[in-house]
Every structure is written in structure tokens, then in C-alpha cells.
C-alpha positions in Angstrom: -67.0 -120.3 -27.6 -67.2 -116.5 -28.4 -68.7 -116.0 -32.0 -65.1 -113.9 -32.9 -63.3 -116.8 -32.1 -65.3 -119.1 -34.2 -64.8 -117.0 -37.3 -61.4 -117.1 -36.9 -61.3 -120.7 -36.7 -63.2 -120.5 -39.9 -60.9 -117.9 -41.5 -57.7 -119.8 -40.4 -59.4 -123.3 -42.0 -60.0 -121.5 -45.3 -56.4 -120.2 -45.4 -55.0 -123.4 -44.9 -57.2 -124.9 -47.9 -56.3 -122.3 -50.2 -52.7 -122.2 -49.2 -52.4 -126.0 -49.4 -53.5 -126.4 -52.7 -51.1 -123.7 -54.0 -48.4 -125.5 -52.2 -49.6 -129.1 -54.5 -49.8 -126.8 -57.4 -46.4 -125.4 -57.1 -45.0 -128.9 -55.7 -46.3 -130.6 -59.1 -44.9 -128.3 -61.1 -40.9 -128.6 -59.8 -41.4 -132.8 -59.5 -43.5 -133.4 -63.0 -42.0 -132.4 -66.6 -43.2 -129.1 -68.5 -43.0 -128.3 -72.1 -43.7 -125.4 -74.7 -47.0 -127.0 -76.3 -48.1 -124.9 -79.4 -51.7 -123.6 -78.9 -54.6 -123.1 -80.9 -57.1 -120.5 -79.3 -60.6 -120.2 -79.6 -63.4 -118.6 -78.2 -65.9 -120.6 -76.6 -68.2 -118.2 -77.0 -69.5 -117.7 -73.3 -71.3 -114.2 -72.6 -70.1 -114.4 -69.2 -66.1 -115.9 -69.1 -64.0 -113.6 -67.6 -60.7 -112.6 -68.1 -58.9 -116.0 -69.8 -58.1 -117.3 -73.1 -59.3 -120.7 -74.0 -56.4 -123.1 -75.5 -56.7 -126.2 -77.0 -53.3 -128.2 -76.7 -52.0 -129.3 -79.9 -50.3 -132.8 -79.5 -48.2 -135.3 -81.5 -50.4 -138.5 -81.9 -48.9 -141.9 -81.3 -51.2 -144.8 -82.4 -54.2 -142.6 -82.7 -55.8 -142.3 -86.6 -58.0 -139.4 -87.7 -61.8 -140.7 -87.7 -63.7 -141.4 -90.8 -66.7 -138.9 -91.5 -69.5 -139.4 -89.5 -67.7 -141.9 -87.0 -65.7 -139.8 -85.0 -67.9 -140.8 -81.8 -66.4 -144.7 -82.4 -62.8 -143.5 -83.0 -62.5 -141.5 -79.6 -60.0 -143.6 -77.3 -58.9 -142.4 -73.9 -54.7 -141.1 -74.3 -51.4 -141.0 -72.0 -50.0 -137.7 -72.2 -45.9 -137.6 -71.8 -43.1 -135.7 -73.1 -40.5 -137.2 -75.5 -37.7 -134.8 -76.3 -39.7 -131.5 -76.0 -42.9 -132.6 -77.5 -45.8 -133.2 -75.8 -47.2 -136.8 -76.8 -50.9 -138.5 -76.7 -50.3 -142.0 -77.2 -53.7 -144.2 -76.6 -54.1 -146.0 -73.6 -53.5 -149.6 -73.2 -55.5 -150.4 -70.5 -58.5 -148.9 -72.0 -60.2 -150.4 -74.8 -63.0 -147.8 -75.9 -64.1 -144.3 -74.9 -64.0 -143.2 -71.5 -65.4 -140.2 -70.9 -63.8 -138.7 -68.0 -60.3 -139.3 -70.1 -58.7 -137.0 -72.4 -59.0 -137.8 -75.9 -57.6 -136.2 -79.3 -59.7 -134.9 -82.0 -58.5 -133.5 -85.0 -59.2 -130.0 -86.4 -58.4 -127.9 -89.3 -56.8 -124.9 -88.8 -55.9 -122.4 -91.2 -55.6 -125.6 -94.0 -53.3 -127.2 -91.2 -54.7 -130.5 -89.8 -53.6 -130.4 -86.4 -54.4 -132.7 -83.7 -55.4 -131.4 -80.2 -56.5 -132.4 -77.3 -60.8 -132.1 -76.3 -60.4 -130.5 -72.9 -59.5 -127.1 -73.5 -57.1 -125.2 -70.9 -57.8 -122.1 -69.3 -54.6 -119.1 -69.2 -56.2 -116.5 -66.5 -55.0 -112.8 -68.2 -55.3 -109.8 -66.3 -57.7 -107.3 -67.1 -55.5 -105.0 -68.9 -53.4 -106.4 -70.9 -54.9 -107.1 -74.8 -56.1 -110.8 -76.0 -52.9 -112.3 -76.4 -54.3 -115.0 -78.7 -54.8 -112.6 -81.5 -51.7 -112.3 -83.2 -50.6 -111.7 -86.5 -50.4 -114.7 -89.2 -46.7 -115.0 -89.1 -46.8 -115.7 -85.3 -47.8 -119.0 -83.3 -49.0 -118.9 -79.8 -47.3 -121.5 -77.6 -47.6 -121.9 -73.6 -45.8 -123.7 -70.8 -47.6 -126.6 -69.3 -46.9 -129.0 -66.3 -48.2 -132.6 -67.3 -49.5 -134.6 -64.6 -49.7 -138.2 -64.0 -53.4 -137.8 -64.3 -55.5 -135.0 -66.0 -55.4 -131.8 -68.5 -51.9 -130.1 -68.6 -51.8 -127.0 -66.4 -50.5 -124.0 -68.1 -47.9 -121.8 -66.8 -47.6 -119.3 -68.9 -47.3 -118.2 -72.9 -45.0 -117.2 -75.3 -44.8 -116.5 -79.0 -43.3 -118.2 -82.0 -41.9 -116.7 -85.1 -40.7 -119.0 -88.1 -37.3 -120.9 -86.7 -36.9 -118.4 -83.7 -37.3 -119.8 -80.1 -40.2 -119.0 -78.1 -40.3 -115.7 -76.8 -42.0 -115.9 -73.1 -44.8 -112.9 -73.4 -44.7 -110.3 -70.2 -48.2 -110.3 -69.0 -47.7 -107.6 -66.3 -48.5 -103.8 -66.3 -44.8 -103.1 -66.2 -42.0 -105.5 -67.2 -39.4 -105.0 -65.1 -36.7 -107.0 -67.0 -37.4 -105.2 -70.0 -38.7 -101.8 -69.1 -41.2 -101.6 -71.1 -44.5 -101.0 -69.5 -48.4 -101.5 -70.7 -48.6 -99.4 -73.5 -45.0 -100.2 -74.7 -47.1 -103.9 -75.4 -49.6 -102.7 -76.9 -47.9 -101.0 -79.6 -45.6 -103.9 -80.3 -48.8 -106.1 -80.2 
């Protein structure tokens, strides 16, 4: 066999990977529920992390207490996710008994003198390069995204939107130009 045709062997075997997986992706998300989740972001501090913002999914515990000081390491207990109404819930799992650690688990955090509880495996929302740090917004706003949540596994995000008071979630336009709205790049910028 002539080395041209061998790479595009290769070539049409790496397509079909890549293009597979996107079609599971996309497949999960029209069979499996999604929800708005409200976020809290944080940076994990990485010199080298690209282009994302770091989310930590904020969940509504069902049989799962906050742990005592200096115990929290005996308290972790693998959790179901599901949605119920338009929450998403973390419920611990019967079938385990203790810790596992390739399962998710809740911890809780304070946040701004709020005691939220949030799952430990953050998510990753991929930004492009020039649009600003959307999880930097002002103290009247909450950041919320979109997730798929599988049978198995951390929630996948789809995309983000913005909360103010009562309103509904506002879906944030993370492209150069918005064509719905007109507004382009700098147009977001100046609103924030």
C-alpha cells in the first residue's frame, strides 16, 4: 500500500472518532433532561488553562447533611444527580455506603455569607478568546448555565445565562456578532 493512501486511512479513522463522539454528545443531549443550574465560578488558579471558566454546580441536597469541622473527609457520600421540577438534585446514593472516589459528591461552601451546596467536580464552559470573563459580573447578577445530566457522570454544560432578582435567565451571546440581537463584540462589552 502506497504511503498516501495510508494516511488517508489514518485521516478518515480520526474523522470518524471525532465525528462520532460529537454525534453521542449531541444525541445525549436531545434524549437526557437539561436544566438552568446556578453557578458559582472560581478560578482554579492554573498558569496555563486556556480559554474556559471553571463552574462549580450548585445543587439542592436531598439526604445529604453539612459535615462537622474537621470531619468532612467521613461525611463525603457518593450522589444521584436528577432533575425534579427545574432543579437540579443530588440525592445520596443508595447503593453506596461510604465514599467512592470516582463518584460525585457535594461539599458545602460559603459564598458571599450564602451557604451553598455544590458539587466537587467542577465543569468546564470553553469561551472564545475574545469575548470578556463572563463570570465576573456585578453583585446584583447570578451566573447560571445549561447542563445535560447524564445517567452517569458530571453535568455537561451547554451554555450560560444571567440572572437578575425575579427576572428569568437571560441566555448570554458568546459570539463576536449576535445576529439575533445586532449587537456585536464591543456592543457586550459595554453592557458587561
Amino acid at each position: 500500500m502506497k504511503p498516501w493512501i495510508k494516511g488517508l486511512v489514518i485521516a478518515v479513522v480520526h474523522i470518524g472518532l471525532v465525528a462520532s463522539l460529537g454525534a453521542k454528545l449531541l444525541y445525549d443531549r436531545a434524549i437526557y433532561p437539561r436544566v438552568w443550574v446556578r453557578a458559582a465560578p472560581y478560578d482554579p488558579d492554573l498558569p496555563i488553562r486556556g480559554r474556559y471558566v471553571s463552574l462549580q454546580l450548585v445543587v439542592e441536597p436531598k439526604g445529604i447533611e453539612d459535615a462537622k469541622p474537621g470531619m468532612a473527609w467521613r461525611s463525603l457520600r457518593s450522589v444521584i444527580l436528577r432533575v425534579e421540577g427545574e432543579r437540579l438534585v443530588a440525592e445520596a446514593d443508595p447503593h453506596e455506603s461510604g465514599f467512592v472516589p470516582t463518584g460525585l459528591h457535594v461539599q458545602f461552601i460559603s459564598r458571599g455569607g450564602e451557604k451553598l451546596a455544590v458539587l466537587d467536580q467542577s465543569v468546564a464552559f470553553f469561551i472564545p478568546e475574545h469575548i470578556p470573563d463572563p463570570s465576573r459580573r456585578p453583585p446584583d447578577e447570578e451566573l447560571w448555565v445549561e447542563v445535560t445530566v447524564p445517567k452517569k457522570g458530571s453535568p455537561r454544560p451547554i451554555r450560560l445565562g444571567i440572572k437578575q432578582g425575579q427576572n428569568p435567565i437571560e441566555p448570554l451571546p458568546l459570539s463576536r456578532d449576535n445576529t439575533e440581537t445586532g449587537e456585536n463584540h464591543e456592543d457586550m462589552v459595554r453592557k458587561g
